[in-house]
C-alpha positions, 0 to 999 in steps of 0.5 A: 613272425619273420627273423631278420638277419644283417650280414656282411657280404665282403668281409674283409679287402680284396683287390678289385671289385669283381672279387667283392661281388664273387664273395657277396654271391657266395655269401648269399648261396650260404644263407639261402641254403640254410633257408634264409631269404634275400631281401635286400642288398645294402652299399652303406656310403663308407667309402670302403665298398662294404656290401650289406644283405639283409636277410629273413626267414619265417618262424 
């Protein structure tokens, strides 16, 4: 049985782009140490840059 988790990736605003994606890589460094796999990555249309990941694990 898989658990699935959805988690913001750049909480909160940062100023350029760069810095957003800096935040999801370390973010996704995170929950991969703690032995959650990556299996997709999600830019909702919110017009605010919001990054998703949607993240699994086995049970």
């Amino acid at each position: 049985m898989k658990e699935y988790k959805l988690v913001y990736l750049n909480k909160g605003l940062k100023i350029s782009r760069e810095k957003d994606l800096e935040q999801a890589q370390e973010m996704i460094n995170e929950y991969v140490a703690e032995g959650w796999e990556l299996q997709q990555i999600v830019s909702p249309s919110d017009m605010i840059g919001a990054l998703l990941g949607l993240f699994y694990k086995e049970k």
